[in-house]
N, C-alpha and C positions, 0 to 999 in steps of 0.2 A: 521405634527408633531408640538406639541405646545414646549415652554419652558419646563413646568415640565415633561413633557414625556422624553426632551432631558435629563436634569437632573439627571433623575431618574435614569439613565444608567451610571452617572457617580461621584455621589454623594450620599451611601445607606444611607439617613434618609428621614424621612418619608414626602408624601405628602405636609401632612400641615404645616411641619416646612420650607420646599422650598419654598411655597405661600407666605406662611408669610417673609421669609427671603429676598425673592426678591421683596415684595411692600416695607421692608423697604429702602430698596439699593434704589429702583426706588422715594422715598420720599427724598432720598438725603444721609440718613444716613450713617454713617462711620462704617467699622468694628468695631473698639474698644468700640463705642458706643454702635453697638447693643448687641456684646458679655456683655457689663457689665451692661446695664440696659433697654437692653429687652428681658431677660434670659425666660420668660412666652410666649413670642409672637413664641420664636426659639428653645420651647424643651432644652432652658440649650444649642445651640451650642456656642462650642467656639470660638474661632481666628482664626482656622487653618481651620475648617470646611466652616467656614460663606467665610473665603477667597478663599473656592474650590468651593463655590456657586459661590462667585461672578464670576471667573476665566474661571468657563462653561457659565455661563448667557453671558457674553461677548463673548463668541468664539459660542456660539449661536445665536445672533444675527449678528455678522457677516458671518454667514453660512447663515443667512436668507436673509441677504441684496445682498449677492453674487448672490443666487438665484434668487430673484427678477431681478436684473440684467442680469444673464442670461435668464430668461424669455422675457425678453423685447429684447434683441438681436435678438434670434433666431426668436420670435413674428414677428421683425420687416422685419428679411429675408421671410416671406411668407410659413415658414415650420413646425410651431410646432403643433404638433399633440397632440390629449389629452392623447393618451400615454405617449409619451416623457413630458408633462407636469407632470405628475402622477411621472413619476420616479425622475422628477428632485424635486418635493417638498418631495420626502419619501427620497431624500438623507442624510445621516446620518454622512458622512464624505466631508471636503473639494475634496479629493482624487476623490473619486466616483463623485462626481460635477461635478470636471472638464473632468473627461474618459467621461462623458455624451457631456459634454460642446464642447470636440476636434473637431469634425466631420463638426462643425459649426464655429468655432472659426475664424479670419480674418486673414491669412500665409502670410508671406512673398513671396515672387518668390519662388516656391519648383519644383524640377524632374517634380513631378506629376501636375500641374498645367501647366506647360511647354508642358504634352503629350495632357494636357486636351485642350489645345488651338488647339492641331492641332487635335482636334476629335479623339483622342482614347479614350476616357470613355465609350463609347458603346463597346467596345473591348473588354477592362478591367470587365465589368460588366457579358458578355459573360463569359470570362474564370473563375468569379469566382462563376459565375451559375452550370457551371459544365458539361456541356446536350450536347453540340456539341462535335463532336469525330475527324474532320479535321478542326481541331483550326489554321492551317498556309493557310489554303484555305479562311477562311474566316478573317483572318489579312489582305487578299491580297485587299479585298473589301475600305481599311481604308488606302490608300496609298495616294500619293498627292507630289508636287511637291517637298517638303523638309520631308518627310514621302517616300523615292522612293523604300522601300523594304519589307518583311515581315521582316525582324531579326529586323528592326528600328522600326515597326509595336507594334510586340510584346515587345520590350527592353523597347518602351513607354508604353505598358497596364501596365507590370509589375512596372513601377515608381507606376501606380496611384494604383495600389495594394496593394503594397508595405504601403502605405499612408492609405489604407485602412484598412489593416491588425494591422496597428499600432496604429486605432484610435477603432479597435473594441473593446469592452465594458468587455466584457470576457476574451477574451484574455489578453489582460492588466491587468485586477482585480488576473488571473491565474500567470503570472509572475512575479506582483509585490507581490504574495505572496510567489514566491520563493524567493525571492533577499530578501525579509527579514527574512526569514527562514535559507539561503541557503548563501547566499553572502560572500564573502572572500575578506579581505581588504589588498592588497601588497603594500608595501611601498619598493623603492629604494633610494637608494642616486644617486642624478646628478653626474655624474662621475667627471665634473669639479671642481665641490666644493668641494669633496669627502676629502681634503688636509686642507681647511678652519679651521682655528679656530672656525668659527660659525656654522661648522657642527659637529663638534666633542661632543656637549653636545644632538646632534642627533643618533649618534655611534651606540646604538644599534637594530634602525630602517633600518638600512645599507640595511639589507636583512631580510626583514620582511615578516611574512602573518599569518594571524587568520581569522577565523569567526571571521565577522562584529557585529553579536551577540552576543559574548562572550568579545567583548574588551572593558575594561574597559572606563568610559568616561575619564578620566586623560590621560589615554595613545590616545585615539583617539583624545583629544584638542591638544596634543604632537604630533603627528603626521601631525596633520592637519596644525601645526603650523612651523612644518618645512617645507611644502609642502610652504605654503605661503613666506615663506621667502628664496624659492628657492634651498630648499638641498635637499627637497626629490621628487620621484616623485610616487603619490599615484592611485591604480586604484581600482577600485568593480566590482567585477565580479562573475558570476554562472557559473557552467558547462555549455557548449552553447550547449552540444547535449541536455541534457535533456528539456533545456528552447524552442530546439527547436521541440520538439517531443510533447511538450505542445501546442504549435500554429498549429504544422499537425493536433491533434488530434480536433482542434476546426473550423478548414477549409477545408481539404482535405476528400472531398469522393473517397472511391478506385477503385471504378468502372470506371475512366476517367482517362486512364493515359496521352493523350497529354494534356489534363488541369491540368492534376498533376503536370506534368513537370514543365509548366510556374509557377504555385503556388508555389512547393518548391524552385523556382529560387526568388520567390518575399517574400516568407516567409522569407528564408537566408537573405537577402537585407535589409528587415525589422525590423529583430531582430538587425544586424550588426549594421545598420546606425540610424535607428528612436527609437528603442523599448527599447535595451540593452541603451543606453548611457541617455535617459531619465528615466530610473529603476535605473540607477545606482546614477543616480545624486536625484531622490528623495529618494532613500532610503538612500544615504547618507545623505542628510537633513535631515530627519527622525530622524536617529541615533546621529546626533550632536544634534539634539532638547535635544533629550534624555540628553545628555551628557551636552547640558549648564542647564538641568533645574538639573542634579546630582549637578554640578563646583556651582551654583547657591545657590543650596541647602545646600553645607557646610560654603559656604561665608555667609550663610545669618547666620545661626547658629551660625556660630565664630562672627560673626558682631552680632548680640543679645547677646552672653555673653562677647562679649568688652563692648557692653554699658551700661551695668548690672552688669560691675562690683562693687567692694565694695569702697563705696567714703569714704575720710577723712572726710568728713564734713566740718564745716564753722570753720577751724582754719589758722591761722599766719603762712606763707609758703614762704622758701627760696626756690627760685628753679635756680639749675646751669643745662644750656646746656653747655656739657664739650668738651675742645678741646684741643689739644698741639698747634702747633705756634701761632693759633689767640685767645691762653689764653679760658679762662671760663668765656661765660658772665652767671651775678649773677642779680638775681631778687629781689624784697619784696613784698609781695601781702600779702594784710589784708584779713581779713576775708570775706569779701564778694568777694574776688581776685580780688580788685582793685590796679593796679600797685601802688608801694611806692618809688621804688629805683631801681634805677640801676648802675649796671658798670661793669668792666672787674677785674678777678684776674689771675693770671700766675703765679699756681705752678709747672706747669709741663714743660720738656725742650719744644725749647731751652731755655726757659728763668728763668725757676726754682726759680720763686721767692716766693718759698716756706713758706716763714716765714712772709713777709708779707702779705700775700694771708690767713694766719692761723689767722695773727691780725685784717682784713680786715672783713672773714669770722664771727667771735667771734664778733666785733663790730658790725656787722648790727645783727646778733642774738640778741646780748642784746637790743639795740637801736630801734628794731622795735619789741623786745616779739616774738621771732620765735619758735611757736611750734614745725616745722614738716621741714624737708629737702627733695627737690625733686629734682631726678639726673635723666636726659636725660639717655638711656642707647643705645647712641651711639659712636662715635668717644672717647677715652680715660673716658670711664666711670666706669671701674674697678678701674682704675690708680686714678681718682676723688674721688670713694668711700671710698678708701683707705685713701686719702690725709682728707676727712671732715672726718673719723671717729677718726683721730688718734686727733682731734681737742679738748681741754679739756674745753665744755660747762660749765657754775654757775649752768646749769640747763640741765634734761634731754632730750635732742632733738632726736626726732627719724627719722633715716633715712633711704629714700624709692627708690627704683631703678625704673623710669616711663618708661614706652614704648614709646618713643618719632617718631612710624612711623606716617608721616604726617602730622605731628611739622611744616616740614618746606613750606610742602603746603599751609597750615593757615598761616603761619606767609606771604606770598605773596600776599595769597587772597583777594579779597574786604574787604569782613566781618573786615579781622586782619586791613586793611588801612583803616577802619571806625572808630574801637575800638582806634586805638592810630596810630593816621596822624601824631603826631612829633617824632616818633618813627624807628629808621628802622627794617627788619628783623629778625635780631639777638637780639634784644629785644621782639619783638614777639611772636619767637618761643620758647624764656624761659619763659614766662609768659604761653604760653599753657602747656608745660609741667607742673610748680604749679599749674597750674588750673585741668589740669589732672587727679593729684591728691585727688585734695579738691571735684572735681564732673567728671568723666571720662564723663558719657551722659550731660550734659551741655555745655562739650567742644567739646564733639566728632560730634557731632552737627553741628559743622562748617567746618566741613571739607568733603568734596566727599567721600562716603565709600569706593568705589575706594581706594583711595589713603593708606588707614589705612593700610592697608597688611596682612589682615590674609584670602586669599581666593586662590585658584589656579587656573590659569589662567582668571583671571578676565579681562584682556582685549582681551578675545579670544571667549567668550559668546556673545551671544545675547543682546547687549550694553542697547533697549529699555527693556526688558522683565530684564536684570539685574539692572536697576537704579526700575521699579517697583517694584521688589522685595526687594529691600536695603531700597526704602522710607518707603514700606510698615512695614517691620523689627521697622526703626527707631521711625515711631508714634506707633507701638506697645507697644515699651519700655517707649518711652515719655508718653504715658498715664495710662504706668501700673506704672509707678510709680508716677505720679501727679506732677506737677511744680507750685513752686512760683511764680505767678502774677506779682508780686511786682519786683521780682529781674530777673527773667528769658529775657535771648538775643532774638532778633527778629527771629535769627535762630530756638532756642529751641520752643520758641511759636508759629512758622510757622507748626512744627509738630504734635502740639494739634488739636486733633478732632475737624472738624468743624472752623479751624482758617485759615490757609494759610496763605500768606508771609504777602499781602495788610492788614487785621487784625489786624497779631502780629507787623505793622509797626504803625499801628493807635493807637495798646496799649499800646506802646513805647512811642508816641508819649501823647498821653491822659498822661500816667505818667508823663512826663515829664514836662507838662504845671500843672499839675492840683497833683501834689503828689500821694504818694500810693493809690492803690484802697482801701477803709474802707470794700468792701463787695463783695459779688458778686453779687449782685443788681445792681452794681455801673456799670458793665460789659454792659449794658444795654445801657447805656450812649454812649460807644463808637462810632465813627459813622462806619455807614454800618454793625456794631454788630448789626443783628435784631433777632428776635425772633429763626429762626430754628438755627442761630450760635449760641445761648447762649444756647439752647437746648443740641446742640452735645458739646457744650466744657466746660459746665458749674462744671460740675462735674470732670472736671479733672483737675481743679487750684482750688489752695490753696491760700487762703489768713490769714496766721498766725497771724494777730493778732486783725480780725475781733469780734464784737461782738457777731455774733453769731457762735459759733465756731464749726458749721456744715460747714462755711463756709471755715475750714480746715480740709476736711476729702472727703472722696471719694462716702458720702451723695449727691447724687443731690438732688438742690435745691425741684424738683419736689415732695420729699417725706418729706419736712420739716415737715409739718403740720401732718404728719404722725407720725413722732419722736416725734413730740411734742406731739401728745396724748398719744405716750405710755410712754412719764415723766407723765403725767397729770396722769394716770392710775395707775404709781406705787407710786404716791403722792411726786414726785421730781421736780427740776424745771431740764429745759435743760440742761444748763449747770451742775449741780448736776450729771445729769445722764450719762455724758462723762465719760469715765473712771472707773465708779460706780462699782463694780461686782456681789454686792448686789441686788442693783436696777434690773442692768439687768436681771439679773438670774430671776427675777419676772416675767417677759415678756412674756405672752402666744402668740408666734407668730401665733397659729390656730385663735387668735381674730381677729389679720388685715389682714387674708389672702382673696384674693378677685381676681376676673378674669383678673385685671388689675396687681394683686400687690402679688405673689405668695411666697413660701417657698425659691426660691433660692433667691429670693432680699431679701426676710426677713432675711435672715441667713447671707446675705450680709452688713445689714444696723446693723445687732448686730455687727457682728467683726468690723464694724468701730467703732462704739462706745463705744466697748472696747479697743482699741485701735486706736482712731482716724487717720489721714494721715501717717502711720508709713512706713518709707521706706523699701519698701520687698527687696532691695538690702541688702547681707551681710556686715559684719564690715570688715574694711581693716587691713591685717595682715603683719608683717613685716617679710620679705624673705632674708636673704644670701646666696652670694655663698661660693663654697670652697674659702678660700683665698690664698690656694697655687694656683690655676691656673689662669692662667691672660694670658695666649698666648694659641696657638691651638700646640705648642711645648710643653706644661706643659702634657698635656693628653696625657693618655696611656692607654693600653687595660685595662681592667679590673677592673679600678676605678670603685669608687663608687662614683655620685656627685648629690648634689642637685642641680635642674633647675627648671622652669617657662616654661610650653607649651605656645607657643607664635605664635603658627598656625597651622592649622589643617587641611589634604586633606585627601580627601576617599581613600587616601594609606599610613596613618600612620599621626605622630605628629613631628612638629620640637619642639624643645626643648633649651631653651636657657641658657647653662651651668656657665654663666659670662663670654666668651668671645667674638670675632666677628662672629665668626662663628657659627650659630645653629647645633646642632643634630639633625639627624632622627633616630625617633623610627618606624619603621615599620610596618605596623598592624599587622604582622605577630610574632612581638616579644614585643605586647600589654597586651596579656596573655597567660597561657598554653592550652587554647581553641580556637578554630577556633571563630573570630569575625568579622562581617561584617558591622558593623557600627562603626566607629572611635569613632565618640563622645558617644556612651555609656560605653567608659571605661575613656577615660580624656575628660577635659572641657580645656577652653581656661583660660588662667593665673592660671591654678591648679601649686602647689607644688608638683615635684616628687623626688623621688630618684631612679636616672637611672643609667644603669650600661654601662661601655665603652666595647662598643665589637669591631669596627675595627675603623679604623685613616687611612685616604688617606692624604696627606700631600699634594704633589703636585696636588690633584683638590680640596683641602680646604673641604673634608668632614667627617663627624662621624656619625657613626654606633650606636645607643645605643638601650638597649632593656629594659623594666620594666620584664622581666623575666629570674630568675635565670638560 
C-alpha cells in the first residue's frame, strides 16, 4: 500500500491533486501557502482540505514505520513467514497491526507463560486441535513434580489458551466490532464522595448508562473527567453472552465435547480477563479520540472567529481594567499601542472617589486625544461602564466593552516581561485589553489559546493534537489577513508562513538596528531568511509604504513582473493601475493564463489590485447592555435582553448579558428546527437578543433561548 492508495480512502479528491499536494508538503511548504498560491498545482484545494492531506500523510507514515518495525521484530525472533509478512504490509489500520503483532509481542510474567515453563503448550495445542476424545488421560502424560495432577495439568493448558484465544486475529477483529457497535458506558458515583461539593456538579452522572455510541463527546469528556478526579466510577461493557457465543463460534468444533469442555472453560477466562478489558479500554480510546477531535473542533472555531474579529484600527485608546478595593488601573496607548500613561483611579467603594476619578478620566482623554475607551469586562465592569459613560467628553469618545479572558495570563508571561520590564502586572494587563481592541489577532497572539476561554473542556483533550490544531487555527488567520512588517511583535511574526520564532526574532532584530524594511527585497537581507523562507512568507507581510506597492498587497513577489505587464498592456504604469477599475476591467486574464499561472491566481491577483491589502476582518461595532440589570438578582423570566456570545460548545452558546454570570442558550432553543451544528446559527461575539427562560440563583445559572 503506497501513500496515495492510503489517501484515497480518506480524502475524495483526485489522484493528481494528492501527488501534487504532498510533493509540495514534502518540499517544505506550509498550508496557507499552498492553498493561496499554488491553487493550479492542488485543483483550487483549500485550508481545510490540504490540512486533511497532510493529517493522513502523517498518520501514514507512522503506520509504515510501526510496520517496518514490527517486521524487524518478529524477523529477528526466527518466525516470520511470507504470509504473515503480506498481511502485515496490507494492514490498513494501527488496530489490525497490532492483533497481527500480539502473538509475538515481548509479555511480561503471564498464567500462560508460567504453564509454558513447566511444558504444557503441547497440552494446550492438543486441546485446541480438537482430535483426542480422552483429553484427562493424556494431561496425565505432562505431570512433573510441581505439575503433580491432571486438574493442575489442564487449569495450565487452559492459561496458555486462554492467551491464545485472545491473541487470535478474528476473534479480536469480531469483538471489537461489537464493543463498538454494541458497548454501554455506566457511570457511578464513589459512594464516599457522593456528599462532596466536587461531586455535585457531577449529579447527574450519579447513576448513569448509554450506548457509548450515541454519547455525546461533552458529556463523555464530563464523564471521563469526573472519573479522574475520583467521583465517579466508569465502566464499558457488551452483553458477555453474546461476545461470548462469538469466540465459540470461531473456536469450538461440536464433535469433541471433553475439548469442548476445557475450551469453554478458557474461552470464559479469556474474554473475562484478557479480551473484554482490552476492547474496553481501546474502544474507549477510540471514542474519546472521537470526542477530543468534536471539544477540538469547536475550540478551534471559537478560536478563528476571536481572532477574526473586527479590529478598531490604529486609533488613541484609554483602556481601564476595572476593579472595587484596588481601584481601576487606567492606560494610554497611541496609535501604534504604545504605552503613554498610567495610573490608578477609585470611583467605586470603598473608596468612591468618584469625582475625581471623572476629573482624572477627562484629563488624559483630552491630554493624550483619546479616540476610543476600552473596559476590561471583568470584576466591576458594568459598575465602570456606567461611571466613564456618565463622563461629559469636549468630544465624542466611544466606548467598548473587551473580553478581557487571558489578560491576565499575558500580563505574567515572558512576552508581557519583555514588552514593559518597569512595569508590573496590573499595568500589563490594561494595556492588552487597549490593544484588544485596536487589533484582537495581534494581541491574542501572545497568549496560549488555551487560556483565551472560549472552548469546552480544553484541558481534558488530547493536549499534543489540541496545541496542533490551535497553532494551526492561528497562522491560518495570521496569513489570511497579512501583517505589517514594520510594526508586527515577534509573537505575531512567528506565525507567518515560513517564519517561526528564530526568524521573526532576526526581523525584530534587523528592524531595530537598521529601521523599517523599505521593501520586501529587503526581507532578503535578514539572516538565515534564505530563499525557500522568503518564498513561503513573502506574500503575506505588508510593507505600507514601500515603493512598489505590490509590496502592500497579498501579490507575491513571484508574479510582479507579471502585474507589471498587464499595466504595460492596458497602457498604465503600476502604480496607476492599483485601484484603477478602469484599467483593470481591461485585463484579459485568458492572455496570462499558462500551466504555471491559471485562472484562480489570476482572479486572485485582480481583487488585489482592486483592492490592495484590505483587511477581510469586519468593522467593529459598539454593543450595550440593558442598563437596568447589573446583578444576576435584576433578571427575571421572560426578559428580553441584549448579549454578546462569548462561547460556544456542541451543546449550545453562553451568552453574556452585562453581568457575571453567562447564560446558556441550549441548542435546543437555537431555533424552532432541529440543529446540529452550534455555530451554524451563532458565531462567537455576535449580537443577540435573547429571551430569560429560567434563573437558578443558588447555582448561579440562566436559561435563555433565541426562540419565542
Amino acid at each position: 500500500m503506497n501513500c496515495i492508495s492510503y489517501l484515497k480512502n480518506h480524502v475524495p479528491v483526485s489522484e493528481k491533486q494528492l501527488q501534487n499536494t504532498i510533493n509540495l508538503l514534502n518540499e517544505g511548504a506550509t498550508i496557507p501557502f499552498i492553498s493561496r498560491y499554488r491553487k493550479e498545482m492542488t485543483g483550487d484545494l483549500d485550508e481545510v482540505v490540504i490540512g486533511a492531506v497532510l493529517k493522513h500523510k502523517t498518520a501514514f507514515e507512522q503506520l509504515e514505520k510501526r510496520k517496518e518495525s514490527i517486521l524487524l521484530t518478529i524477523e529477528g525472533q526466527g518466525v516470520l513467514t511470507s504470509e504473515l509478512t503480506k498481511k502485515i504490509k496490507e494492514a490498513k489500520t494501527v488496530a489490525v497491526l497490532e492483533d497481527l503483532y500480539l502473538p509475538y509481542k515481548k509479555k511480561r510474567k503471564t498464567k500462560a507463560s508460567v504453564a509454558r515453563e513447566h511444558g504444557l503448550e503441547p497440552l494446550a495445542k492438543i486441546i485446541f486441535e480438537q482430535r483426542e476424545q480422552n483429553i484427562e488421560f493424556i494431561a496425565s502424560r505432562y505431570l512433573n513434580n510441581i505439575i503433580v495432577n491432571e486438574d493442575l495439568a489442564l487449569a495450565g493448558a487452559r492459561d496458555i489458551l486462554a492467551e491464545m484465544i485472545s491473541e487470535n486475529e478474528k476473534v479480536r477483529s469480531q469483538i471489537r466490532r461489537l464493543y463498538q457497535r454494541k458497548a454501554v458506558i455506566t457511570a457511578k458515583v464513589v459512594k464516599t464522595k457522593q456528599e462532596t461539593e466536587e461531586a455535585q456538579k457531577y449529579q447527574q452522572y450519579f447513576e448513569w448508562e448509554e450506548v457509548l455510541q450515541k454519547c455525546p463527546s461533552h458529556r463523555l469528556l464530563a464523564i471521563l473527567r469526573g472519573q479522574n478526579e475520583g467521583v465517579l466510577r466508569v465502566k464499558i461493557s457488551v452483553n458477555e453472552e453474546t461476545a461470548l457465543e462469538l469466540i465459540d463460534e470461531n473456536i469450538i468444533r461440536r464433535n469433541n465435547k471433553a475439548c469442548a469442555e476445557q475450551l469453554f472453560l478458557a474461552i470464559a477466562d479469556a474474554y473475562k480477563r484478557l479480551i473484554s478489558p482490552a476492547m474496553a479500554t481501546e474502544v474507549l480510546n477510540e471514542t474519546k479520540q472521537k470526542a477530543d477531535t468534536a471539544a477540538i473542533a469547536v475550540f478551534a472555531q471559537n478560536l478563528q472567529q476571536l481572532l477574526l474579529a473586527a479590529p478598531l484600527g490604529q486609533k488613541r485608546i484609554l483602556a481601564l481594567d476595572p476593579g472595587f478595593k484596588s481601584g481601576c488601573k487606567v492606560v494610554c496607548l497611541d496609535a501604534q499601542g504604545n504605552l503613554l500613561h498610567n495610573e490608578n483611579i477609585y470611583p467605586h467603594p470603598p473608596q468612591r472617589e468618584t469625582t475625581a476619578a471623572i476629573k482624572k478620566v477627562r484629563s488624559l482623554v483630552n491630554a493624550y486625544k483619546i479616540e476610543a475607551i476600552a473596559i476590561g469586562n471583568g470584576t466591576a465592569a458594568r459598575e465602570t461602564e456606567f461611571f466613564v459613560k456618565k463622563i461629559p467628553f469636549n468630544n465624542p469618545v466611544q466606548v467598548y466593552m473587551v473580553n478581557e479572558s487571558g489578560a491576565s495570563v499575558y500580563s505574567a508571561s515572558k512576552i508581557a516581561r519583555q514588552e514593559f520590564a518597569e512595569y508590573d502586572i496590573t499595568v500589563r494587563g490594561a494595556v492588552s485589553i487597549g490593544r484588544r481592541l485596536a487589533d484582537p489577532l495581534a494581541e491574542l497572539v501572545k497568549i496560549d489559546p488555551k487560556s483565551i476561554g472560549v472552548g469546552q473542556y480544553q484541558h481534558d483533550v488530547d493536549q499534543t493534537r489540541l496545541k496542533e490544531e490551535l497553532d494551526t487555527v492561528v497562522m491560518s488567520c495570521v496569513n489570511n489577513v497579512g501583517i505589517n512588517v514594520n510594526t508586527a511583535s515577534v509573537p505575531l511574526l512567528s506565525y507567518v508562513s515560513g517564519i517561526g520564532e528564530k526568524l521573526a526574532e532576526n526581523i525584530v532584530q534587523y528592524r531595530a538596528e537598521n529601521g523599517p524594511l523599505p521593501s520586501r527585497e529587503t526581507l532578503k537581507k535578514i539572516p538565515r531568511l534564505g530563499s525557500k523562507a522568503f518564498e513561503q512568507a513573502a506574500g503575506f507581510l505588508r510593507i505600507t509604504s514601500a515603493a512598489n506597492p505590490l509590496d502592500n498587497s497579498a501579490v507575491h513577489p513571484e508574479r510582479y513582473a507579471l502585474v507589471a505587464k498587464m499595466a504595460k498592456d492596458v497602457g498604465v504604469s503600476l502604480s496607476d493601475l492599483i485601484g484603477n477599475q478602469e484599467a483593470i476591467a481591461k485585463i484579459d486574464l485568458q492572455r496570462y493564463s499558462s500551466d504555471s499561472v491559471g485562472l484562480p491566481t489570476l482572479k486572485d491577483i485582480i481583487a488585489e489590485l482592486v483592492k490592495p491589502g484590505v483587511d477581510p476582518r469586519k468593522s467593529v461595532t459598539v454593543f450595550e447592555f440593558d442598563p437596568n440589570v447589573k446583578t444576576l438578582q435584576d433578571v427575571r423570566e421572560g426578559m428580553k435582553l441584549p448579549g454578546i456570545v462569548n462561547n460556544i460548545t456542541n451543546f449550545g452558546c453562553f451568552v453574556d448579558i452585562g453581568i457575571k454570570e453567562s447564560g446558556l442558550i441550549h441548542i435546543s432553543k437555537l431555533a424552532n428546527e432541529y440543529i446540529s451544528d452550534v455555530n451554524a446559527v451563532v458565531k462567537l461575539n455576535q449580537h443577540l437578543m435573547v429571551t430569560v427562560v429560567s434563573i437558578d440563583i443558588d447555582r448561579k445559572r440562566i436559561q435563555l433561548s433565541l426562540v419565542d
